[in-house]
Phi, psi and omega in degrees: 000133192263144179234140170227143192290140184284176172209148173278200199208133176209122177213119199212124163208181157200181183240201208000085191294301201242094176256060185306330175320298177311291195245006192087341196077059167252284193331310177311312189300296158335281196280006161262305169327277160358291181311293169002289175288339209270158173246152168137188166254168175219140158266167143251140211266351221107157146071038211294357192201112170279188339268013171224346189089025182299183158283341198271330192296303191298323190258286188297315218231326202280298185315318185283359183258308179227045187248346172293309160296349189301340184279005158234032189258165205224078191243182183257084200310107155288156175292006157241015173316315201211152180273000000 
């Protein structure tokens, strides 16, 4: 008889991520921290970088918080994504 070790499943995300505009990107920042820890894929739900989804948006706030992770993120397009 052969045994195979369970492995859990970890899929963990979240959406309107990266608001630098509010706060500085300190939640982004936070909620990358988070990421840190957890193994898994991860998704985004929408709106991953404000307020239009530019390159600049995307390059200031989304990246230095959750860009690191990206070869396991899985997203979505939100209504702030894009102009």
């Amino acid at each position: 008889m052969t045994t195979t070790a369970l492995q859990t499943a970890v899929f963990a995300g979240a959406g309107d991520i990266a608001d630098c505009n509010n706060d500085g990107g300190r939640h982004a920042q936070e909620t990358g921290r988070l990421l840190d820890k957890i193994d898994g894929t991860v998704f985004v739900a929408g709106d991953a970088a404000y307020p239009h989804g530019t390159t600049a948006d995307f390059t200031n706030c989304f990246e230095p918080a959750w860009g690191r992770h990206k070869a396991r993120i899985r997203p979505s397009p939100g209504n702030h994504d894009y102009d």
